[in-house]
KENU-486785 format. One record per residue (C-alpha): residue in one letter; x, z, y. Coordinates in steps of 0.1 Angstrom, whole numbers, padded with zeros to 4 digits, always signed. Each point is the difference from the previous one (the first is absolute). Layout:
BEGIN
AXZY...
***
This chain:
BEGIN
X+0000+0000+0000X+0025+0006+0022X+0024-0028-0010X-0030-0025+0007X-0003+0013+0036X+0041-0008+0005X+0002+0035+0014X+0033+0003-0010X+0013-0030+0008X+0016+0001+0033X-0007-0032+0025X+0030-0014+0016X+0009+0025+0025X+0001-0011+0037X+0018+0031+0009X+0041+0000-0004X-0004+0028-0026X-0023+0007-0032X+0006+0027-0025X+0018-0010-0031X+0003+0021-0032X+0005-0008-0034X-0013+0018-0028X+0036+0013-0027X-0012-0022-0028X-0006+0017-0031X+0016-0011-0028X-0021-0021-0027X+0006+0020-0027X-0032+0019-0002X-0024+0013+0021X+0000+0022+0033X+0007+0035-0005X-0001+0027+0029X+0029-0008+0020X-0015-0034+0005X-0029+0015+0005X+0014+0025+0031X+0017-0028+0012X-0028-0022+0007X-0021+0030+0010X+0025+0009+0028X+0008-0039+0013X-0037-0011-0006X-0012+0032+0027X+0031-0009+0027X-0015-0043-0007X-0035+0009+0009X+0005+0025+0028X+0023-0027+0015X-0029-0028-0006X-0022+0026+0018X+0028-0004+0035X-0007-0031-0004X+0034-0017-0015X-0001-0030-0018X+0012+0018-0033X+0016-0017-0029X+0005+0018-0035X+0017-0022-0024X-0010+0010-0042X+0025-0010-0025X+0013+0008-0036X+0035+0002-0010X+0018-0017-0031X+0017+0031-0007X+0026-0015-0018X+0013+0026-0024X-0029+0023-0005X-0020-0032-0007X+0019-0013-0027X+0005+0032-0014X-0037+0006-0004X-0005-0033-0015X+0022+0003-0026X-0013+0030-0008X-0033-0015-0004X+0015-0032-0021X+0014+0030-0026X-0031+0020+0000X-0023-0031-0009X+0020-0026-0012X+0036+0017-0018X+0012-0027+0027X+0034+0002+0021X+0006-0022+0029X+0029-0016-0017X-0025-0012-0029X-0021-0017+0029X+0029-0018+0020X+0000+0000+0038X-0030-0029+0007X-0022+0019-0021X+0007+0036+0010X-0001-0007+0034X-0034-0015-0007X-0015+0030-0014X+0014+0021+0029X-0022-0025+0026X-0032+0009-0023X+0009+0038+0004X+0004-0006+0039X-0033-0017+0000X-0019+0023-0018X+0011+0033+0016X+0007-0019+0031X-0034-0006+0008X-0008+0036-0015X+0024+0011+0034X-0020-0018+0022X-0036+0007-0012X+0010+0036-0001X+0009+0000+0040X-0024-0020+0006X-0036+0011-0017X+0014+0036-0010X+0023+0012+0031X-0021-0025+0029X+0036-0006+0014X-0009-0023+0034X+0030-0023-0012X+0000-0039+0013X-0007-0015-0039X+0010-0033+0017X+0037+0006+0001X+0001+0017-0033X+0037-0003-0009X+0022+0004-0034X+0041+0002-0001X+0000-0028-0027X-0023-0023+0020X+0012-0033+0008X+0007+0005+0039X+0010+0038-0008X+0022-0015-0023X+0016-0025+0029X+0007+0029+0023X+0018+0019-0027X+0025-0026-0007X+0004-0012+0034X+0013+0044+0008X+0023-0002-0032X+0015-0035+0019X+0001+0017+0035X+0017+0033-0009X+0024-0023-0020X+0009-0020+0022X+0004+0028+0021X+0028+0014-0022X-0024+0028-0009X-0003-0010-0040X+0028-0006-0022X+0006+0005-0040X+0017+0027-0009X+0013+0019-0035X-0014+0037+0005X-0013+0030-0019X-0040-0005+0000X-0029+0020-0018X-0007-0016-0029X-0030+0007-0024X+0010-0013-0034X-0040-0002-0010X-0008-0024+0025X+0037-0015+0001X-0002+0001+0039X+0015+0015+0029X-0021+0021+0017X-0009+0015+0035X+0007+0036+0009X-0038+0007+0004X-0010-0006-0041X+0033+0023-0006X-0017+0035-0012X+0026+0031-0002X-0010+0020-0031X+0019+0033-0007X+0009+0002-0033X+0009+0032-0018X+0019-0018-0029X-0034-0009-0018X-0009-0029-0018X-0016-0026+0018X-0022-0028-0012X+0010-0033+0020X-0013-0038-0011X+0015-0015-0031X+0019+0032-0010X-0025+0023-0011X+0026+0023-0015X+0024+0003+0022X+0026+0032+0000X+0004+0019+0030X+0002-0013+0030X+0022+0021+0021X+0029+0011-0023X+0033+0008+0018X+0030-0010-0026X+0034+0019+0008X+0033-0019-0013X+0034-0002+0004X+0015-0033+0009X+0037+0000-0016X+0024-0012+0025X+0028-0024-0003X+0026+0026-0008X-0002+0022-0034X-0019+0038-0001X-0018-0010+0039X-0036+0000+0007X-0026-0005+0023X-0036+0017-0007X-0029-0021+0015X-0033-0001-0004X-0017-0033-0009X-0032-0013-0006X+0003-0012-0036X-0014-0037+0003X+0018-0013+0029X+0033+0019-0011X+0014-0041-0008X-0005-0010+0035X+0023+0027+0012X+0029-0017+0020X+0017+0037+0018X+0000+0036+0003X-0002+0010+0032X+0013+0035+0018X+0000+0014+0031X+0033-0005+0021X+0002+0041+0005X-0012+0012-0033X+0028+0018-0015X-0005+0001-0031X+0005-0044+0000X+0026+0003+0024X+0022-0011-0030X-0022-0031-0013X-0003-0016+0032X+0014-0036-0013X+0005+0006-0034X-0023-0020-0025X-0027+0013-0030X-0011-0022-0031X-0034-0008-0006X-0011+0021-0032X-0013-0039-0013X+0017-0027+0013X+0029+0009+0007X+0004-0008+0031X+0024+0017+0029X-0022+0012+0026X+0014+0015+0033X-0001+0031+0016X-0012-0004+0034X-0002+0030+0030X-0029-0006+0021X-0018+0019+0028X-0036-0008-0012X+0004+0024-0032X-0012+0037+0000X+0023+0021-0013X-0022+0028-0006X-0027-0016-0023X+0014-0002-0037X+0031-0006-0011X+0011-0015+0033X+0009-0032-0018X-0025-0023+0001X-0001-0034-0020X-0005-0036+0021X-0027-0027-0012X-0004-0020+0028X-0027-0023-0021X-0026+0029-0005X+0008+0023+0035X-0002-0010+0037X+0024+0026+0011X+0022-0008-0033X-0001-0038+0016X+0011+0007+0038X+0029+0024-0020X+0008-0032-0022X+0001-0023+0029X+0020+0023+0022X+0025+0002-0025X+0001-0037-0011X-0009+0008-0036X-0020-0024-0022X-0036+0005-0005X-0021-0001-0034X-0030+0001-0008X-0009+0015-0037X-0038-0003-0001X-0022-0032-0004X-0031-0010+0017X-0023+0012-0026X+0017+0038-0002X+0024-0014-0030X+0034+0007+0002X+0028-0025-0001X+0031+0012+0006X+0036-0014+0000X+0020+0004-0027X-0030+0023-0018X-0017-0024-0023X-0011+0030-0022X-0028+0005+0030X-0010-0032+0013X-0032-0005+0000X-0008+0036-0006X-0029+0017+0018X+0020+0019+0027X-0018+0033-0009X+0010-0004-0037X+0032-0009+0009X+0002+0032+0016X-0002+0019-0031X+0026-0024-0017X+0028+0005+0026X-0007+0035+0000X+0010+0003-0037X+0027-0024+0008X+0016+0020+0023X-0005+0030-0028X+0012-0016-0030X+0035-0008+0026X+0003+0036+0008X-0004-0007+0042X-0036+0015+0004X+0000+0035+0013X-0035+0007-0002X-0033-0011+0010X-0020+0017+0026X-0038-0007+0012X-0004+0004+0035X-0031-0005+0024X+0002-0031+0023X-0017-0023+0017X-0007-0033-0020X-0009-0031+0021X-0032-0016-0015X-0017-0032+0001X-0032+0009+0014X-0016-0039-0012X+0013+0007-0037X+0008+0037-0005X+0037-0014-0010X+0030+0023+0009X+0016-0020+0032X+0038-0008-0005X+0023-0016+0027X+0009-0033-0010X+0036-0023+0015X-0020-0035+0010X-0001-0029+0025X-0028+0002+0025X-0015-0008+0030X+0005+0028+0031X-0010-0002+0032X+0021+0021+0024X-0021+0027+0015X+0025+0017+0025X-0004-0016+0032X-0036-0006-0004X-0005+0039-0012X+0019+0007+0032X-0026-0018+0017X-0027+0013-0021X+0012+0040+0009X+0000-0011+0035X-0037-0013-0003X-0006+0035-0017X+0016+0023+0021X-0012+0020+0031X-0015-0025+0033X+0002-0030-0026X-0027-0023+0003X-0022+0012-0027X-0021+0029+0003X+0002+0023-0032X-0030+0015-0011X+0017+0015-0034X+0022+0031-0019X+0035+0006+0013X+0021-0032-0005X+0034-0005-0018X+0027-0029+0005X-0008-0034-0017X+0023-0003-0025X+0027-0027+0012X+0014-0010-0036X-0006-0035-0011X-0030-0013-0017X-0002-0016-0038X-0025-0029+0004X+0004-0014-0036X-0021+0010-0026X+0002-0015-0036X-0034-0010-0005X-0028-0026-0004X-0031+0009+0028X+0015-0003+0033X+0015-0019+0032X+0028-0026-0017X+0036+0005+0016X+0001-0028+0023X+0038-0003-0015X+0011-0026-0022X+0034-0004-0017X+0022-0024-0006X+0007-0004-0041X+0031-0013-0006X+0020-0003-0030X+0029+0027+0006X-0005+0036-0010X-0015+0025+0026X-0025-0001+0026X-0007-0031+0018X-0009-0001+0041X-0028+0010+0013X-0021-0017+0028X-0032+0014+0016X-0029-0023+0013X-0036-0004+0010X-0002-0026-0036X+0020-0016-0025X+0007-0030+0022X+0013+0022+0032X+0028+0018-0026X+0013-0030-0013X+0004-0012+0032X+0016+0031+0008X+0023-0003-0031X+0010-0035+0007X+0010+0006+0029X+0021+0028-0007X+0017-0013-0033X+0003-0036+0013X-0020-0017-0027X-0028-0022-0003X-0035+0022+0000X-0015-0017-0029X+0034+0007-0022X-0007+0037+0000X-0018+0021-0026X-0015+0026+0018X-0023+0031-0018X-0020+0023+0024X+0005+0041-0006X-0019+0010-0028X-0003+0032+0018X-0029+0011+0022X-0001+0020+0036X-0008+0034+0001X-0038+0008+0006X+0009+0024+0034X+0016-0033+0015X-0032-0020+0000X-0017+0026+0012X+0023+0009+0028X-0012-0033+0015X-0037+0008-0001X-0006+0010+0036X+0007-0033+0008X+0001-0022-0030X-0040+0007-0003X-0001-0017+0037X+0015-0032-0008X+0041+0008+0004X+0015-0022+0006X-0023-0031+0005X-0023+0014+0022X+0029+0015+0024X-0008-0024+0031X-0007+0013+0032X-0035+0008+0012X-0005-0003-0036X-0035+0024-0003X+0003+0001-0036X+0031+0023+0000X+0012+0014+0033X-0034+0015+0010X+0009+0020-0028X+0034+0004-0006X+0015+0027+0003X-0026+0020-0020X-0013+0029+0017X-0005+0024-0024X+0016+0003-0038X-0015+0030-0021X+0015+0008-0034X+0011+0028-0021X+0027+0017+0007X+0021-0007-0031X+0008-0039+0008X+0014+0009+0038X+0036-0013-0008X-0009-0024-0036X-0027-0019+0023X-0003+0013+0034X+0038-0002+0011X+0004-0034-0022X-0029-0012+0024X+0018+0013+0028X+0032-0017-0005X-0010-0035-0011X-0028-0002+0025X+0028+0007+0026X+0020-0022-0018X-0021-0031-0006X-0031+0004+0034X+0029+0016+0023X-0026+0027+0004X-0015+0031-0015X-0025-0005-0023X-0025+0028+0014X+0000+0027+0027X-0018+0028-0018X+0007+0012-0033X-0027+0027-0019X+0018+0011-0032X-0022+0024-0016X+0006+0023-0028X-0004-0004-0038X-0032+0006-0019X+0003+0030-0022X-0022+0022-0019X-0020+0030+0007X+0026+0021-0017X+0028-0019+0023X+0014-0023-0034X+0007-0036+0002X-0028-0020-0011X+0012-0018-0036X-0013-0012-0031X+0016+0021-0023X-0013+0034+0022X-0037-0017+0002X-0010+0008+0031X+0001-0036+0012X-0031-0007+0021X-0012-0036+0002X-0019-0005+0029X-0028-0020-0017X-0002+0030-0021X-0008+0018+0031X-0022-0028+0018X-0021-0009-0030X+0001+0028-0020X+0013+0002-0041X-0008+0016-0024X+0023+0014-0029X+0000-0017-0028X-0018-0035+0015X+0023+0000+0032X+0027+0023+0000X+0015-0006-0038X-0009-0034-0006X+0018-0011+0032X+0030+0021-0013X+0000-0022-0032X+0000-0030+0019X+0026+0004+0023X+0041-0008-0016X+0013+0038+0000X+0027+0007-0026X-0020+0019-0030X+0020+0034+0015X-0017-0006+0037X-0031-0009-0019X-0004+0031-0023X+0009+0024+0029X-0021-0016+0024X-0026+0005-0023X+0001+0032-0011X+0011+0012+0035X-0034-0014+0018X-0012+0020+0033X-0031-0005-0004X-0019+0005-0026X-0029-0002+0009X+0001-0037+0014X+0002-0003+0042X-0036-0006+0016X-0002-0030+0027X+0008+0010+0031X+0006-0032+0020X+0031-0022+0022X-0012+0018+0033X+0002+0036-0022X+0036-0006-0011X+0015-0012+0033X-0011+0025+0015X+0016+0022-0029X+0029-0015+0006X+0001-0004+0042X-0008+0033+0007X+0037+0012-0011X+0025-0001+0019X+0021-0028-0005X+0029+0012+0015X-0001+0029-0020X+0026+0007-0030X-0025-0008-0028X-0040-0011-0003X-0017+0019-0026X-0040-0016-0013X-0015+0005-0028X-0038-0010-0011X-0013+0033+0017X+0012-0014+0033X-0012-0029-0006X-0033+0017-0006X+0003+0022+0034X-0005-0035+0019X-0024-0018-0019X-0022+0033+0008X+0009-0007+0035X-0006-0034-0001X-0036+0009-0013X-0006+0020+0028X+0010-0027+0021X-0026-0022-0014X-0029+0024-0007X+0004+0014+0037X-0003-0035+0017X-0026-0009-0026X-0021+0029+0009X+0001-0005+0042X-0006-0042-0005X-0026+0004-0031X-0018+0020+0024X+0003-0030+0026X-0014-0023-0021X-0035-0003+0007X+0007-0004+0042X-0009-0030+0014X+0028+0007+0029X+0029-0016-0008X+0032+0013+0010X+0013+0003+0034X+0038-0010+0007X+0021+0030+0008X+0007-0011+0037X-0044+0004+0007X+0001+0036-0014X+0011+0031+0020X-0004+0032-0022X-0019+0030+0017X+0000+0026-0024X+0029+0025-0003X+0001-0005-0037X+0005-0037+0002X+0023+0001+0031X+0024+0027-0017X+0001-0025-0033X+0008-0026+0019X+0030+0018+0017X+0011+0011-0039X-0002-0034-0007X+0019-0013+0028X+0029+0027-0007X-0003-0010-0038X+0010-0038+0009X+0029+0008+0023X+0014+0023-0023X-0005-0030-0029X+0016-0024+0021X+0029+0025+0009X+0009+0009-0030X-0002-0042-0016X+0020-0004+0029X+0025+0026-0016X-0001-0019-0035X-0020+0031-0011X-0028-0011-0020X-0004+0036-0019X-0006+0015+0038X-0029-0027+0007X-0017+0011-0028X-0002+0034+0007X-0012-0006+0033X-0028-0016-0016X-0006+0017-0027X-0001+0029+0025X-0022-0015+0022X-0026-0008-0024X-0002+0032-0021X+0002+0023+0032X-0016-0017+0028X-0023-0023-0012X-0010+0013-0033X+0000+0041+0005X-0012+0000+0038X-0019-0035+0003X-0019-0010-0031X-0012+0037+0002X-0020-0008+0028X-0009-0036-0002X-0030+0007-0023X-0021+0014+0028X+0009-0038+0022X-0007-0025-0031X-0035-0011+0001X-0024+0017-0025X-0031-0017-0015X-0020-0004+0038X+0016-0032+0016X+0000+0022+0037X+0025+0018-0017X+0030-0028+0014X+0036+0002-0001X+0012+0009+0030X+0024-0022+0022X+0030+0022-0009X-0004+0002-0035X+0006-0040+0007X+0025+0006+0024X+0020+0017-0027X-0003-0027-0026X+0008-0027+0019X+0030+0018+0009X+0008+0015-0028X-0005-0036-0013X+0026-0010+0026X+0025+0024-0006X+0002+0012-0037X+0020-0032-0010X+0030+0012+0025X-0004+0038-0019X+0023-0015-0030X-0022+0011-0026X-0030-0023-0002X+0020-0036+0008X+0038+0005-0002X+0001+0025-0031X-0039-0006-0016X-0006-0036+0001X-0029-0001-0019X-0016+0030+0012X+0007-0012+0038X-0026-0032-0013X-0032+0027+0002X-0012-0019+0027X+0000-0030-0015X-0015+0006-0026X-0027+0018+0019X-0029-0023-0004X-0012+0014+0039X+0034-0005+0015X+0012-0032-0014X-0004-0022+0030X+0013+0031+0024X+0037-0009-0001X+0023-0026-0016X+0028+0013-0023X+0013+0028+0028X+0033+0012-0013X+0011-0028-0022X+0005-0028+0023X-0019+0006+0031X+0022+0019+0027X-0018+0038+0008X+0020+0015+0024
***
């Protein structure tokens, strides 16, 4: 109904400025949860009280790819119905059953903003990261910031999850504390422990010497050092000698370096500069070689240990171990609590992997961004405390099918080792690029683009301005995209401020030479009553069609548990660990915004449960019934309503309402003003309950008309309808955070002709 009015499509703005916002695109792997659902509660109240001004608004929908957590799920859901990997499909056909997915729960997104939420987003510019002009502006960044010296291949340490056989952002990298217990990780249902520390002594060189270590048993082959600290004393006398590897054989240095602490364990610390970051800038600092012991796939294949290759790397770990016992070098074994890295896609335990990928250099641009971010910047923070953006460079590879191609293409030549690179906007533009540089003719080269996709945050970083036509539509006076760019507002949780929000900083910078928006909400994560993380494997995840629409146990709650591709451990807890029992009653979208917009947002934490959901579907009720009791009782007039401006109240009663009302709508538009939904509500909320509810209703009875038709309404009573009429979509409860309650009067079969779509489109005040 709304859509066919156009009410949320903006016209071509006369004015200089509009309002741009985009909405963050949630990922198509599902359906909305309640993060989405604060999000769009929060933007969707700022979008409508702006309309209200009298701004051409525009509030861009989308869905993102989601690269990773896409794939991941769809695998999944090849295993669980079909026994089916992606290798067994090929790429081509794989890559088709991840654009069914998309479509399916795609268009599960959308009808879930749309029907369930009534977000008042422009459906007309609808966008997706892997459409075809999305896809254009992608490629052209990935040229500019190369050309631009910002993006080079490079051999580094990367997070590698050997489940999905990809690198991996920092963001789907899950510390786990481990207390030395067994864990259960894909493919390796019995694995041993996973946090064993191995004490050894390394012979040296020179007969009856010794250095103790510790090790991690599995990656003990890609050893290439031991390292010391330059002061310790009790090395003072190894500083340049050399140890033998307990396997190979191999003379290994003794290397002093600042970076190694003493104090924790032996002191003497063992350098694989394949499997450690820090291990690696030690390595390169002291111009030793680099290996790398494990395989893609989480086999090992070491160098001169044939006895391992191919060996799970947590079965290998029990190998070495008696290895290392049967030699007479181990000195024990010791379980000790740490923190494991996990794959938060696959559950797999995370290992740091030596490979060739695309970076982009963050440091200038972070500069930039901290700048943006700091105190009198540009962009007004409405948020928690800040911390730096991290300024270390940026893996965009990631070894896998759905995704953005690398626009890279290499050369393939005949001799050994990795051939040139060139970047371009198409094949044809990188072999024109290579001919040029090697001097040959263009059709003489064999050219293969990167296998390798671009990571999901990259895309997304452009979709401030991608979404507006970047870079085709950049022309001046173009009213497609600078009417709206730079966005006005961005609101999104707090956890993505530096894996999207500072990413969008810095390339919109970057790419638009300005910021991408000048007011930033980042509101706090949805928890539990009890203050827990909402997961499946605690149950306590509240879907928000649950909550609209009502489920019942067994008919909504469990069958949708079976449905959806949880591991059969999430599935079994989820189950068993259900909040409600009892099923969850239908409370309504205007009920569980409201839930959700009267908490602070800038708060630490937002905790909703059903109950509060509950709370304001009672309230909305008593929204409904109370105007349904004052204009039932109007319906037999024959007068039909006056306009606010031909109606002066007399009565106290009306004239001190009035005034409530008035201070109720300035302190609504202060506190939207302030980005602070949660303090619009309560002025509302307030207003209603107190004023016109406890005081007012009380004594309208004794003004309605009764059953003798000289019993009128009086002028007042209209007075205060009309301007109540006026005003209530500006009090951020009944337009900006109800949206379907805040249609009363249009539904109103009396009132239908008595004002066009106030507070949607048509400006109020």
């Amino acid at each position: 109904w709304w859509e066919r009015g156009g009410v949320f499509s903006p016209p071509a703005p006369e004015q200089v400025r509009g309002e741009g916002l985009v909405l963050p695109p949630p990922n198509v792997t599902g359906s909305l949860h309640l993060g989405h659902a604060l999000t769009v509660s929060l933007q969707d109240a700022l979008v409508r009280w702006r309309r209200m001004q009298g701004w051409n608004v525009l509030w861009v929908p989308g869905t993102d790819h989601a690269g990773i957590a896409t794939q991941a799920i769809v695998e999944r859901w090849l295993w669980q119905q079909r026994r089916e990997r992606r290798q067994d499909l090929g790429r081509a056909e794989f890559l088709r059953e991840v654009w069914s997915w998309k479509e399916r729960h795609g268009q599960q997104i959308l009808q879930q903003l749309r029907a369930l939420l009534g977000a008042s987003l422009d459906w007309s510019r609808c966008a997706f990261t892997m459409d075809a002009g999305f896809s254009r502006a992608v490629t052209e960044a990935f040229v500019r910031l190369f050309e631009a010296g910002l993006i080079r291949r490079d051999q580094r340490a990367v997070t590698w999850s050997c489940a999905l056989r990809s690198a991996l952002a920092d963001i789907e990298v899950v510390p786990n504390v481990s207390p030395g217990c067994p864990l259960s990780v894909p493919w390796c249902p019995q694995c041993p422990l996973m946090s064993p520390a191995c004490p050894l002594s390394v012979p040296l060189v020179s007969p009856g010497l010794e250095v103790p270590v510790a090790t991690t048993p599995e990656t003990l082959f890609g050893d290439v050092a031991v390292a010391v600290h330059p002061q310790d004393p009790r090395y003072l006398h190894l500083q340049g000698r050399q140890v033998r590897h307990p396997f190979t054989g191999a003379l290994l240095p003794v290397v002093s370096d600042p970076s190694v602490q003493p104090q924790l364990g032996t002191g003497a610390v063992k350098v694989t500069p394949g499997h450690s970051p820090q291990d690696l800038a030690l390595a390169r600092a002291h111009a030793l070689p680099l290996l790398s012991v494990i395989a893609d796939d989480g086999t090992l294949c070491p160098p001169g240990g044939g006895w391992l290759q191919g060996v799970p790397r947590f079965e290998a770990r029990a190998q070495v171990v008696a290895a290392l016992a049967q030699r007479g070098l181990l000195r024990g074994v010791t379980d000790h609590a740490m923190t494991l890295p996990l794959c938060s896609r696959s559950g797999d335990v995370v290992e740091f992997l030596l490979k060739r990928q695309w970076f982009l250099t963050c440091g200038d641009m972070a500069r930039e961004a901290l700048q943006v971010l700091g105190v009198g910047s540009q962009v007004r923070w409405a948020c928690p405390q800040l911390s730096p953006p991290p300024r270390r460079d940026w893996c965009l590879s990631r070894q896998l099918w759905w995704g953005h191609r690398v626009p890279a293409y290499q050369v393939r030549e005949q001799q050994e080792g990795e051939g040139p690179w060139f970047v371009g906007r198409s094949e044809a533009e990188a072999r024109a690029a290579a001919a040029g540089a090697l001097g040959c003719p263009a059709l003489e080269l064999h050219l293969e683009q990167d296998p390798d996709v671009l990571d999901t945050w990259f895309s997304s970083a452009l979709f401030p301005f991608a979404t507006l036509g970047w870079p085709e539509q950049v022309r001046p006076q173009n009213r497609r995209f600078w009417p709206f760019y730079p966005n006005s507002v961005l609101v999104t949780g707090s956890d993505l401020l530096f894996f999207w929000v500072a990413r969008m900083v810095m390339l919109g910078q970057q790419l638009t030479g300005q910021l991408p928006f000048t007011q930033v909400l980042l509101h706090s994560l949805v928890r539990d009553p009890q203050g827990r993380k909402m997961s499946k494997s605690l149950g306590n995840v509240i879907d928000p069609r649950d909550v609209i629409g009502g489920a019942t146990l067994q008919v909504g709650l469990q069958e949708k548990l079976q449905t959806r591709t949880l591991d059969p451990q999430e599935l079994r807890a989820a189950q068993e660990g259900r909040q409600f029992p009892q099923g969850i009653p239908e409370c309504g979208a205007d009920a569980l915004r409201l839930a959700l917009s009267a908490h602070n947002a800038h708060g630490p934490e937002i905790r909703v449960g059903v109950a509060s959901v509950l709370t304001q579907r009672r309230f909305c009720n008593k929204v409904w019934n109370a105007l349904g009791l004052v204009l039932g009782a109007l319906q037999g007039l024959g007068d039909p309503p006056r306009p606010p401006e031909e109606v002066v109240p007399v009565a106290p009663l009306d004239r001190w309402l009035l005034a409530r009302l008035a201070g109720a709508v300035a302190e609504c538009s202060r506190r939207l003003e302030a980005l602070e939904v949660h303090g619009a509500v309560a002025a509302v909320q307030n207003f209603w309950l107190r004023s016109f509810c406890d005081v007012y209703l009380q004594k309208l009875p004794q003004k309605l008309p009764r059953k003798h038709p000289e019993n009128r309404i009086s002028a007042p009573i209209w007075g205060f309808l009309s301007q109540f009429q006026d005003f209530c979509p500006d009090l951020g409860i009944f337009v900006p955070i109800s949206g379907f309650l805040s249609q009363f009067w249009d539904f109103w079969p009396r009132f239908q002709d008595f004002s066009p779509h106030f507070g949607i489109s048509a400006p109020i005040l």
